[in-house]
N, C-alpha and C positions, 0 to 999 in steps of 0.2 A: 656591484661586482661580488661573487661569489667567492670567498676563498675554500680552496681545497684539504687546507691542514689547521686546523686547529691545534694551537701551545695544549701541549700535557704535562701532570704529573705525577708521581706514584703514590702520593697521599690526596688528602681534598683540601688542606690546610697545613698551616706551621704547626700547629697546635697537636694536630695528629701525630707530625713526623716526629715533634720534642715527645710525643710520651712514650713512643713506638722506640727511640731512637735510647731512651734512660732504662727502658726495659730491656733491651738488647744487651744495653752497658752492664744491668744488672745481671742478668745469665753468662754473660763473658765473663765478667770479674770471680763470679762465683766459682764457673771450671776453673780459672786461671789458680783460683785460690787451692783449689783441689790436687794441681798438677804439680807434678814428681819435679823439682828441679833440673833444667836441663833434659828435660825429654821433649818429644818432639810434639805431641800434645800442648807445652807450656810454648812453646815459638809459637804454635798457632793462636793461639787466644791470645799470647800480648799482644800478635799481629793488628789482629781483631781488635783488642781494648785499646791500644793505640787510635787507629783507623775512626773509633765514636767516642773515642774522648776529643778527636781533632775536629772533629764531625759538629760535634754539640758545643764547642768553643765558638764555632761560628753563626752560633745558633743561641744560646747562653747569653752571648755580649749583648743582647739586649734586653735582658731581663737584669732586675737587682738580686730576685731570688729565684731558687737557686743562684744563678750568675756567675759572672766571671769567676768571683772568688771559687766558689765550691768547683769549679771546672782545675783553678790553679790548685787548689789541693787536692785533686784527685789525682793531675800531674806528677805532684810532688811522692805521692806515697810511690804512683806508679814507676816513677824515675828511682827512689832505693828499694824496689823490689816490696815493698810493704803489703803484700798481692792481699792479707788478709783484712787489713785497713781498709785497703782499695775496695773491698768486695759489700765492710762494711758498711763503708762511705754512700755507695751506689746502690744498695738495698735501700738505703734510709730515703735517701734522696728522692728515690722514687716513687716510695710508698708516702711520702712527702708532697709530694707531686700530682702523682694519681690522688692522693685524698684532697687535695687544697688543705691541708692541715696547715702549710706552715702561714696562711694568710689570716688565721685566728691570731698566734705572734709571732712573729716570722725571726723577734730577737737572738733563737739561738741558733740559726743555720751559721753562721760560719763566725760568731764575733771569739771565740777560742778558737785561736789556733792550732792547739792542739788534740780537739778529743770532738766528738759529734755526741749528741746525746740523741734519743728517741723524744718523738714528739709526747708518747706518754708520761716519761720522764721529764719534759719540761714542764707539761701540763699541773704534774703532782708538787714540783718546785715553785711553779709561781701562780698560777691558778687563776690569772686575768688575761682575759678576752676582748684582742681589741679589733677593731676594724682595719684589715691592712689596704694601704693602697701604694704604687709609687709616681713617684715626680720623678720627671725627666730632664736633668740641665744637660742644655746645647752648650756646650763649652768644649774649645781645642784646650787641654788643660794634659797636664803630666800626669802619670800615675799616683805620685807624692802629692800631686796637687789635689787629687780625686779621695785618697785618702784623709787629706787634713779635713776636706769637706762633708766628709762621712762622718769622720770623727765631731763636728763641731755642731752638724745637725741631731746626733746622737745627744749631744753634753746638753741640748734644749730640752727633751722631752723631759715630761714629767709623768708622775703616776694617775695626776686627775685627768690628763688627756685621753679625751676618746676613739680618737683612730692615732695609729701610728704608720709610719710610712720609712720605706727605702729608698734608696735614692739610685737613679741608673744614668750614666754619664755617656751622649753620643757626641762625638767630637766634627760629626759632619751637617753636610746638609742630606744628602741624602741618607744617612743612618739615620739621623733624627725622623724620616719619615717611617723609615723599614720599621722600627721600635713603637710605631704609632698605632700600624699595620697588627704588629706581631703579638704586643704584650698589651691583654686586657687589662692587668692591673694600673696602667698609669695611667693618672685620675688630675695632674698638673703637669705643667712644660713650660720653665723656665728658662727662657734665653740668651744666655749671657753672652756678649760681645760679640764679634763677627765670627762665625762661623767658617770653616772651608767649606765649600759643593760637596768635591768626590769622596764615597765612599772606600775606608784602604781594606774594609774588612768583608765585602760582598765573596761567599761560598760559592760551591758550584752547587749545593744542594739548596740554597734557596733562594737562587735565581727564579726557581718557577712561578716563587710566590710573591715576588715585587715588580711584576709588570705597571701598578698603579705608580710606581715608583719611578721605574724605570726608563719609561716613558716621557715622563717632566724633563723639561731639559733649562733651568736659570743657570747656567755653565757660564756664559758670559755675564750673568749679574755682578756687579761687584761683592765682594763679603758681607761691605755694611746695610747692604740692603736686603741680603739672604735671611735675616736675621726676624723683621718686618712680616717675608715673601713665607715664612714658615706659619706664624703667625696666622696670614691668610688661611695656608691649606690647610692648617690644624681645626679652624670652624669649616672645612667641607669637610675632613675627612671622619672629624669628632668635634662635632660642636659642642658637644657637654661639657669639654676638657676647659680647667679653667690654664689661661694662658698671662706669662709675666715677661717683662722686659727687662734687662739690666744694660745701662749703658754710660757712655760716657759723655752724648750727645745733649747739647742745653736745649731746656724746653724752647726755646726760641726756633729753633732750628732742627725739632722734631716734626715732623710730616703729621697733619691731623689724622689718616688713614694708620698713621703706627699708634699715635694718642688711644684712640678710638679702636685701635685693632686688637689692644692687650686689657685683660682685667685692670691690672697695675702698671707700674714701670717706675723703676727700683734705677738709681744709679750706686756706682761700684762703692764710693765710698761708704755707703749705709751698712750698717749691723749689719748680720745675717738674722739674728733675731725678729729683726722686724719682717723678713721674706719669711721664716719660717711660721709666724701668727698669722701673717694673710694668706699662707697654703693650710693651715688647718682650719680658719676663720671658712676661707671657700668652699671646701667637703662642708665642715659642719650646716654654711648654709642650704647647700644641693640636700640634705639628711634630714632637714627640716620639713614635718609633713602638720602645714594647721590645721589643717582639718582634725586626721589624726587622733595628733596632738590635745587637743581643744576634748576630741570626746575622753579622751581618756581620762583627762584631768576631770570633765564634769561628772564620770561614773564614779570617781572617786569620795567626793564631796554628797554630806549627808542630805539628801533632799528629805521634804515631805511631797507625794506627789495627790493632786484637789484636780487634776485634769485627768483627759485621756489617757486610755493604754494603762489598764490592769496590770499589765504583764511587764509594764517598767517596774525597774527595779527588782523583776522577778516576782514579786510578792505571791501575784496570782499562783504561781507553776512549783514555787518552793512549798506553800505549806499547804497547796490541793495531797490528799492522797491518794488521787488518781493520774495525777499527769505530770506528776514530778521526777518521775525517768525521763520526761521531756526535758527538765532543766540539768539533772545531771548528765544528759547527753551534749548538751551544749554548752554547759560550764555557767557559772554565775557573769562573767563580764560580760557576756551577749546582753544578759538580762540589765545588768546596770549601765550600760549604755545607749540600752532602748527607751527613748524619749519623745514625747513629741515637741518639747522646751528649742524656743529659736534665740534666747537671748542665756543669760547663764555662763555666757564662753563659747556659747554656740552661735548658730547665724542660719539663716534662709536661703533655701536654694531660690526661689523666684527673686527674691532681692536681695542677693548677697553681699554684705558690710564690712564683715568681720574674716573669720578665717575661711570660711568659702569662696570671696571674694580673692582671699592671697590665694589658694590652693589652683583654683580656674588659672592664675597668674602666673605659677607657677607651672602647669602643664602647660600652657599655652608657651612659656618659654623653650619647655622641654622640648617639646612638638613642633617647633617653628611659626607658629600661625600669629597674627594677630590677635584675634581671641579666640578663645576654648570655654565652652557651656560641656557640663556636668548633665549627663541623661543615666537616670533609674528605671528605664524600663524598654532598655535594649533601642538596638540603631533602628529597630521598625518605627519605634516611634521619633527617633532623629533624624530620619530618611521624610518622615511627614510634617515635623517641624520645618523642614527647612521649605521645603515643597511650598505649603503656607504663606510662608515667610517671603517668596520669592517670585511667585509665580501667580497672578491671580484669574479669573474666570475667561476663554478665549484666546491666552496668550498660547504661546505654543512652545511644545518641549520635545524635542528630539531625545530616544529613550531606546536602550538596548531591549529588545521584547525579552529576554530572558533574564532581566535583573527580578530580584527580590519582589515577592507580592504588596511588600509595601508600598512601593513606588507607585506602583497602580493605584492603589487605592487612595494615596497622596494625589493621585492625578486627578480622581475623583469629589475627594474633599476641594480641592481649590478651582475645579473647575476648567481646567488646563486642556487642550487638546494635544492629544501625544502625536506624535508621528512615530510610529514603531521601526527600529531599526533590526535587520536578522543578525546575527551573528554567523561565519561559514560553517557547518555542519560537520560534525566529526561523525560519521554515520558507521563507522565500524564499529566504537564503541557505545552506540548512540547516546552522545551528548554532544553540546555546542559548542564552537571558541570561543569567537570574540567579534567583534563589528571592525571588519576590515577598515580602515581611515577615508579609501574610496568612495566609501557604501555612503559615508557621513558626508563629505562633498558633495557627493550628487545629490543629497536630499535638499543640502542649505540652495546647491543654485537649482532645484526645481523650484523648490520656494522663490526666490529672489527673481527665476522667471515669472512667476505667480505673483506676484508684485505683496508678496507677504511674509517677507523677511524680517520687515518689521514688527512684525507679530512674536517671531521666532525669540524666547528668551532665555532658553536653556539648554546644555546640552547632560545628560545624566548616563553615565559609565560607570559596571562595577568595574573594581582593581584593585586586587585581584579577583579573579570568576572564583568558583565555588572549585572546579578543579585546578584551579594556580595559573590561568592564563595572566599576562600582566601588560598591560598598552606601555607603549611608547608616548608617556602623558606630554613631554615638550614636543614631540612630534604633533601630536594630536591639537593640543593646544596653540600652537605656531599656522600650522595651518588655516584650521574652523576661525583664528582670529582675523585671516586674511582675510576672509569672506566677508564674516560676521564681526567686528571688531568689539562688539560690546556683549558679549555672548557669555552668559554665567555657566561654570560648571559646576557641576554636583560628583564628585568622585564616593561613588560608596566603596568605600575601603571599608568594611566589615569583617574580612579576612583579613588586612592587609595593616593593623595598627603596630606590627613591628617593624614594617618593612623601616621608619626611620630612624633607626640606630642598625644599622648594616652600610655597609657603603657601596654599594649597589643598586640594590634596591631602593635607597633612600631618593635614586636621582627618579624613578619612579612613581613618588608619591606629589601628591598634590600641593600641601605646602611648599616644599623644595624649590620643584613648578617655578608655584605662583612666585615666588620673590626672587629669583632670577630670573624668569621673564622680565617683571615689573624693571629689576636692573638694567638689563640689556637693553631692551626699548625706549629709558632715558637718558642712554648714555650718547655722548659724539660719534662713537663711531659707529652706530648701529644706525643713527641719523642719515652718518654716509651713507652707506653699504644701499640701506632703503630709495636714496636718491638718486645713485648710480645705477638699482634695479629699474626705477621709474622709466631711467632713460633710455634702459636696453629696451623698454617694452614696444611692440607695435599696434597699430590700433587695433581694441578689439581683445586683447590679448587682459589676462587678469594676473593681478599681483598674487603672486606668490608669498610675500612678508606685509606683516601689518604694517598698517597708518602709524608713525609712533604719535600722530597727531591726535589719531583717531580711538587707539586702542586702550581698552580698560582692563584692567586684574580682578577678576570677579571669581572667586574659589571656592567653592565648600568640598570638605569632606568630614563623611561619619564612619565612625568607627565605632567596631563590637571591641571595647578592649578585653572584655572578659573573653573572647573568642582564644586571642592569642598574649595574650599580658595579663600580670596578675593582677585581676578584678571578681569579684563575687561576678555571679551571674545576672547578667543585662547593663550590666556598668560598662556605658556608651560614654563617646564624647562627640562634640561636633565643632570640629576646627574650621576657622573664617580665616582668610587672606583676604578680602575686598577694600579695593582700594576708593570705594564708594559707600564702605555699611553705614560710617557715621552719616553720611549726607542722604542717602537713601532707602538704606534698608534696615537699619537697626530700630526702627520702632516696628516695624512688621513684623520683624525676629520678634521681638520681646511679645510681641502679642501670640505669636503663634506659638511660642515656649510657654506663655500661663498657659495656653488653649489647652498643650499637652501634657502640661507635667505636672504631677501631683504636688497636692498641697500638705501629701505625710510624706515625703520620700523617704526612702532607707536610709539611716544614719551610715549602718555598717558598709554599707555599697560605698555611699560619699567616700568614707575613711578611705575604703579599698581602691578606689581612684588616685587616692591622696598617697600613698603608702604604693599604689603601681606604679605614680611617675618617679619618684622616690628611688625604686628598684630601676628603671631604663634609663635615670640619670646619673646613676652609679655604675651597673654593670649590664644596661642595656645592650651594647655592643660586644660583650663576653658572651651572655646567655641566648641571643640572636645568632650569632656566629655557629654558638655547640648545637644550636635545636638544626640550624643547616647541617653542619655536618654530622648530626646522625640520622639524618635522613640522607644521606648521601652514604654513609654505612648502610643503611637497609636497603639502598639503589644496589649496593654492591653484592650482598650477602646474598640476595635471589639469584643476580645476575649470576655471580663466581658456584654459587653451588647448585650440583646438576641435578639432584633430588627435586629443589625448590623451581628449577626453571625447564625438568619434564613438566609440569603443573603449572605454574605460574611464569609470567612476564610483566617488569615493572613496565609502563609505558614511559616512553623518553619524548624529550625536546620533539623530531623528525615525526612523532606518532602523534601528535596535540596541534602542530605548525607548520602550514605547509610552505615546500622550497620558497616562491614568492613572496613569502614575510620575512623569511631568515635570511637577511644580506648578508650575515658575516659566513654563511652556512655550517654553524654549529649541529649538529643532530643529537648530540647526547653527552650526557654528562662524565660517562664513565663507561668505559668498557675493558675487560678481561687484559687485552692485549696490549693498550698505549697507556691504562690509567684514566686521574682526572684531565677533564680539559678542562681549562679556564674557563671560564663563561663573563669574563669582564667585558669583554671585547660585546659580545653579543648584547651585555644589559645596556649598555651602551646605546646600540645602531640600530638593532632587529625593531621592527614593527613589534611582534609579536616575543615576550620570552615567554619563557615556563619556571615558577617558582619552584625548586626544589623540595621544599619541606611538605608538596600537595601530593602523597605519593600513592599513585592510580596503581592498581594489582588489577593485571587482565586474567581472569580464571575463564574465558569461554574453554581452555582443554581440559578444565573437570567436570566437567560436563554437569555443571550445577550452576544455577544464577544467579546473581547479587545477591537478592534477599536472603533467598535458603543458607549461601553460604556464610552471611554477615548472620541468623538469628539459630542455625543448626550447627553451624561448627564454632566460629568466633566468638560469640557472645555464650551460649549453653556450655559449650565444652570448656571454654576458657577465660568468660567475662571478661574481652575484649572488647574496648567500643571503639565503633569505626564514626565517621563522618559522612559518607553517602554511600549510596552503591548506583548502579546500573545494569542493562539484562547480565552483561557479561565483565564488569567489574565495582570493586570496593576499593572506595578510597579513604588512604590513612593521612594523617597528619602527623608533624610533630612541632612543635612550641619549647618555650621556653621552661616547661615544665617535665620534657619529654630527657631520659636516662638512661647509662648504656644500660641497666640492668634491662629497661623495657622497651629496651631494640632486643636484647637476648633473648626476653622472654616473649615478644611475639616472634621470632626469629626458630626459637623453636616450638611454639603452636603450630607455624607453619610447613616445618617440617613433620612434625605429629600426624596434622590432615594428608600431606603429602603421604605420608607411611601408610596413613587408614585408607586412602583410597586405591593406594596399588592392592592391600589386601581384600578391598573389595570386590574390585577386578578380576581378582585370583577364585573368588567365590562364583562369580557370574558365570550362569550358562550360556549357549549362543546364542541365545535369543534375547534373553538381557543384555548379552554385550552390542548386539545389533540397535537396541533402542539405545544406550549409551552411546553410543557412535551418535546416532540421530540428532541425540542433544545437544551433541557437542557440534555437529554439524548446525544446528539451526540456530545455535551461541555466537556460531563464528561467523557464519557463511549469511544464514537467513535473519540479516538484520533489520528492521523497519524505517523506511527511509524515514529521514526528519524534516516536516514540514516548517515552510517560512510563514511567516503571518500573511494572510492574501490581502484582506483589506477592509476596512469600515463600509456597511453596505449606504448607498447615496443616502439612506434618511439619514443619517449620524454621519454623514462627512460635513468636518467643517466647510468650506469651499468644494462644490464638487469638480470632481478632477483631481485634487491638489491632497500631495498628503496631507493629514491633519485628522481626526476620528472627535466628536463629542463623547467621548466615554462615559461623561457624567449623567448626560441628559439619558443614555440607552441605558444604563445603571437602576438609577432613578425609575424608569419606565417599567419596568420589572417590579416596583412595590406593589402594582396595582397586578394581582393573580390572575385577573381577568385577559391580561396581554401578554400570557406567554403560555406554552404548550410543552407537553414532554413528547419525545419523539425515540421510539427505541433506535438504538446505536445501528443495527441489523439492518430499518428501515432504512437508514439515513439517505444511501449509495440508490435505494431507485425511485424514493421521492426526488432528488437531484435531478437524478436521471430525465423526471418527465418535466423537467422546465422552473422546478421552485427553488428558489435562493431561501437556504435556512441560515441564522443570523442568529447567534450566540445572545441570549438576554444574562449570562453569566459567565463570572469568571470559570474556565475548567484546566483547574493545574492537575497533572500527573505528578505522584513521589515513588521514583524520580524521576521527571531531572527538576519538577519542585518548582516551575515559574510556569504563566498558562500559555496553553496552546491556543486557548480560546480567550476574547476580552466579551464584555456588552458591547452590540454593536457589529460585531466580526463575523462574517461571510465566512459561513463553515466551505471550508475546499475538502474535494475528493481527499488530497494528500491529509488532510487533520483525522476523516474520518477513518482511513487507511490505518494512519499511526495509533492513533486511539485503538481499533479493533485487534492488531495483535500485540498490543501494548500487554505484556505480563507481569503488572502491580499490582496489589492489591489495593493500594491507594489514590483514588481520584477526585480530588476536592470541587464542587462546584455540578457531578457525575455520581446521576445514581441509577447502578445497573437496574433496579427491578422496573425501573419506570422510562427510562432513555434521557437522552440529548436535552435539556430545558432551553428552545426557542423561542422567540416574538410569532407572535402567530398576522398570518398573511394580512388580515385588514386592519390590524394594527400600522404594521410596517407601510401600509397603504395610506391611511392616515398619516401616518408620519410623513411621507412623502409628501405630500401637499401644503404640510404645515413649514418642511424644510424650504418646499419651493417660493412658496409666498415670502417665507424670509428671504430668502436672496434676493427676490425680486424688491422687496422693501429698502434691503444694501443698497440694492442697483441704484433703485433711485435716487436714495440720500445721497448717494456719491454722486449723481447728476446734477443736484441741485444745489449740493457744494462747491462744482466745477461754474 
């Protein structure tokens, strides 16, 4: 069922509204401070500074800093008229704020109660820099209570500690989630004693943003179990968060899911001493990178180097007199880290011992997976290890036709018969979505009518697509397991190595998936639920839910982390969930990981894997969070100003997904008049979302196309890099590296173009404005339809009739130049015409959209040759205009047919003689 109203709000996060809401305070206070006593000027602004001091109280209470406190002294000055205090107070604070300065040492925001100083001022007084974080104790406790415990964590700390931390006190159960939600800093959550459920402090200003909250209902749980029940939700909502128990309950008589549910578990009588060294003991371990670690230590220590690589140690690049701008461009530790040494403190990617071994261990913790392997030379090559690894010659892999060229070619290495799935067509902007769930059902039971199901062993889906489509991976995977119950998938998440520290998107990723599936399907009542399905069913009639008898956890996903996480360039990982690798598939892996991966890898890359998960077990859910919302600034900035959107329109949710994927029917993220909507609800339900941060600019009304306008305006004018384009858009991203400065500043590039082109306009005579027009008309209007894959022609089908293609063997067949032909593009449409099937002997990818329209094998259709011919790229890989189309030439393909038919007939038989 479709809902008609989408929840809104007037920001896109808390985060927004606190800094929006401190700079408000800061321009109030300021007038206020300026105003004549008793005029009527000064009633309005204390109105005002009233109104967002009450505002940000209820907003504040879940932070340490700023926090409560600095809200009560802003009261205070504001209650004896102190207006120039107040003014000063709320300048600092902000610029406190906006900078994150005070989380370098956050010790002098409020411990005087009389006086604030400037961050530069404390900087100059104490000059150490530490890592701030805070910890969060559930405790119903007094104000005097929360103070003696401020105070007594304060009398711990010492000077040689390397992070220090605040402490923020929720007295509920559901404040303790809102605080979880809201404030990136808390990095621990302490639980002391039983808790109350209801919140007494829920705003009406940020109601909008705890519907994850609000929703939960343990209202009837008792207290002592609320306690446990948070516990739980704090590994969904943040798994990274280390979690403590304090209680009064004898181990006898503690439930093994509480044992088991918390890092520790502390009873009341203990020190606090001892909780404060295992919450710094915790951070320190997450801060630990061996890898790292390991090299730095080994650049340090004086080697002599009798092996490979000159250029360790520098030697080479330092005392050349020709190339030693090359080393002072990169600094001396590049160079004293560059080794090819695997023992020394070091360790071997192929057989890792030592700190590669903990590092993989440590992402894979991070990540959720089973294991995590380290790849140096990007997910192409991770996408074909696994491929290798999983699939071997004949078996057959169900395959989005438009994923990544590697996959193909992985298809090719192992031998595998693809079954190509289409994706639905977005043909206004021409590019693709995504593979309906339908399209995937009906291939597995054509197969299973085919009686080669059994064949069937994988199912390969990117997610996210190249422009932010994103599946409904438990949907997807609940289903294909009914069918297929042992059915491995391959998620390429290439774009998508952040989506796990966000809480949304994390339910979307494949690890996530896989270990809550695996849950569910062992537990009792999903046993039920499946047994009382069995018996609704009539004959004939097919389940719906797996066998939990029958069903297996089979996961992979690769990721570019360098895409979107900070990694040097090609620094992949490739996360396992298989709840089979030990017993079936981990010596394939291992062989198909030496087959790929070098025996020099990049140190520096490793480190930077090492030192990436490092960064998304600290403040991956902080920096995940801001790269969405200022992509969702830049949704806004086009939209709201009319400069940018005579020219430009961002594409939304409704414009990527059509109504029948969108159950909750969300259509956009943001609009002028209601604000943000939520999109929880949608990540949730929908078939299909739309990543936010993949942000698509439709320019068909400038009547210029992708490329020109991605390499004449964006990049020339402004050295702007974009991510792709297409005839009639470019799409931007933004990451965890992305800034408001460069939302500003592409923000006003595009206003610039915006400006250059009405003066263009202004210059045109009628006849140049009439060919304008044109263009803009064949931008928008004369789109090229986008063709599906037709089909492998009989000599290259596995089974004929049945989907399946031999990719490799048509592949292959093409070594030999003697059996294949070029065919110009021109001819294609009336050699067709008189009766001849032309049959792709190569791959032919267009950029963009960058995956082929053609495989080896593939029965060129009217529709490819159509697209191809008013396709306006310059780049076509596989396609070369001077010469045409490279086909199998006709008695080839004739040959082959006879060779394929004697094979089946040979099948036939064996299966005869078996029976």
């Amino acid at each position: 069922m479709i809902r008609n109203k989408t929840k809104s709000a007037p920001y896109y996060n808390i985060g927004q509204l606190r800094v929006d809401y401190w700079n408000k305070l800061k321009i109030e206070t300021a007038e206020l401070a300026r105003c004549h006593k008793g005029s009527a000027n000064e009633k309005r602004h204390k109105k005002a500074t009233k109104e967002l001091i009450k505002d940000l109280k209820g907003v504040e209470c879940f932070f340490a800093s700023p926090g409560i406190a600095r809200i009560q002294r802003l009261e205070k000055a504001f209650s004896v008229h102190e207006h120039a205090s107040l003014s000063h107070m709320a300048a600092e604070t902000t610029k406190q704020l906006v900078g994150d300065s005070y989380r370098s040492n956050p010790d002098f925001l409020d411990h005087d109660e009389h006086s604030i100083v400037s961050v530069e001022e404390h900087e100059q007084y104490n000059g150490v820099s530490k890592n701030y974080f805070e910890v969060m104790f559930v405790d119903d406790i007094s104000e005097q209570e929360e103070i003696n415990l401020q105070h007594s964590i304060r009398a711990l700390r010492t000077p040689q500690d390397k992070f220090t931390y605040g402490v923020v006190v929720q007295r509920s159960f559901q404040d303790a989630l809102i605080a979880l939600l809201f404030n990136h800093n808390i990095q621990a959550v302490v639980v002391r004693y039983a808790p109350p459920y209801h919140s007494k402090g829920i705003t009406s200003i940020i109601k909008p943003y705890i519907q994850q909250v609000t929703k939960l209902d343990f209202s009837s749980k008792s207290e002592t179990d609320l306690g446990p029940i948070i516990g739980e939700l704090i590994k969904q909502f943040r798994p990274e968060l280390d979690t403590y128990y304090v209680t009064d309950t004898s181990l006898g008589h503690l439930k093994d899911s509480t044992i088991k549910g918390f890092r520790r578990i502390f009873y009341q009588t203990e020190d606090i001493q001892e909780l404060h060294l295992t919450i710094m003991r915790g951070i320190a371990e997450r801060y630990t990178t061996p890898f790292f670690s390991a090299l730095v230590e080994y650049s340090q220590k004086p080697t002599g180097v009798f092996h490979a690589m000159p250029i360790s140690r520098g030697n080479s690049v330092f005392k050349s007199r020709w190339i030693n701008d090359f080393g002072e461009f990169y600094g001396r530790n590049m160079f004293l880290a560059e080794t090819s040494a695997t023992t020394g403190g070091l360790d071997s990617l192929l057989q890792p011992t030592g700190p590669l071994k903990k590092a993989q261990e440590m992402a894979r913790d991070a990540y959720g997976s089973q294991y995590t392997y380290f790849v140096t030379n990007g997910t192409s090559t991770a996408n074909k290890i696994v491929m290798q690894a999983l699939v071997k010659p004949k078996d057959v892999v169900l395959i989005d036709r438009d994923c990544h060229k590697s996959h193909h070619y992985g298809l090719v290495l192992a031998g595998a018969y693809p079954v190509y799935l289409d994706s639905y067509p977005i043909e206004e902007y021409s590019m693709y979505g995504a593979v309906p769930l339908e399209q995937i059902k009906n291939k597995l039971l054509q197969l299973k009518d085919a009686g080669r199901l059994d064949r069937v062993k994988m199912l390969l889906l990117t997610n996210c697509t190249f422009d932010g489509l994103v599946y409904n991976v438990e949907r997807v995977m609940e289903e294909v397991l009914a069918i297929k119950p042992d059915m491995i998938f391959l998620w390429d998440e290439a774009w998508f190595a952040f989506a796990g520290f966000a809480n949304s998107y994390k339910q979307r990723t494949g690890m996530l998936t896989a270990k809550k599936l695996y849950e569910k399907y062992r537990s009792s009542a999903y046993r039920k639920r499946y047994n009382e399905h069995i018996k609704g069913l009539n004959n004939g009639d097919l389940s719906t839910m797996p066998d939990p008898d029958k069903v297996r956890i089979r996961v992979y996903a690769t990721q570019s982390t360098h895409k979107t996480l900070s990694s040097f360039r090609q620094g992949s990982m490739i996360h396992i969930w298989d709840e089979d690798f030990r017993r079936k598939s981990e010596n394939t892996f291992l062989e198909a990981y030496m087959t790929h991966t070098s025996t020099s890898p990049n140190y520096q890359m490793l480190a930077s894997l090492d030192v990436g998960r490092r960064q998304v077990q600290l403040e991956g859910f902080e920096l995940v969070e801001k790269s969405i919302e200022m992509a969702m600034v830049l949704r806004a900035k086009v939209n709201d100003n009319p400069q940018l959107s005579k020219y430009f329109d961002v594409l939304t949710v409704h414009d990527f997904i059509p109504n029948k994927y969108r159950q909750t029917g969300l259509k956009e993220y943001y609009t002028r008049n209601e604000g943000w909507n939520r999109m929880d609800e949608a990540w949730e339900k929908d078939e299909f979302v739309l990543d936010p941060t993949k942000i698509t600019l439709y320019i068909g009304k400038t009547g210029v196309d992708g490329d020109t306008f991605k390499n004449k305006y964006l990049m020339d004018k402004f050295n702007i890099q974009i991510n792709k384009t297409s005839r009639n858009t470019v799409l931007f991203m933004t990451n965890i590296g992305t800034t408001r400065g460069s939302i500003t500043y592409l923000t006003n590039a595009l206003l610039k173009i915006a400006d250059e082109l009405d003066e263009e306009y202004k210059a045109l005579n009628n006849k140049e404005k009439e060919i304008l027009q044109n263009r803009i008309h064949s931008l928008t209007k004369e789109v090229p339809p986008l063709p599906d894959f037709s089909y492998f022609h009989h000599s290259f089908q596995a089974v004929p009739g049945v989907p399946g293609g031999n990719l490799r063997e048509a592949y292959f067949l093409a070594y030999d130049e003697e059996n294949y032909e070029y065919v110009p593009l021109s001819e294609c449409l009336s050699i067709m015409g008189k009766g001849r099937k032309l049959v792709a002997s190569t791959f032919v990818i267009p950029y963009p959209p960058g995956f082929p329209v053609l495989v080896p094998g593939q029965v060129v259709s009217k529709e490819i040759i159509n697209f191809l011919t008013v396709l306006d790229v310059s780049e076509i890989h596989g396609y070369r205009s001077d010469l045409g189309l490279r086909v199998f030439k006709e008695n080839v393909l004739n040959r082959q047919k006879i060779t394929t038919s004697m094979g089946a007939m040979a099948r036939g038989m064996k299966k005869k003689q078996s029976i």
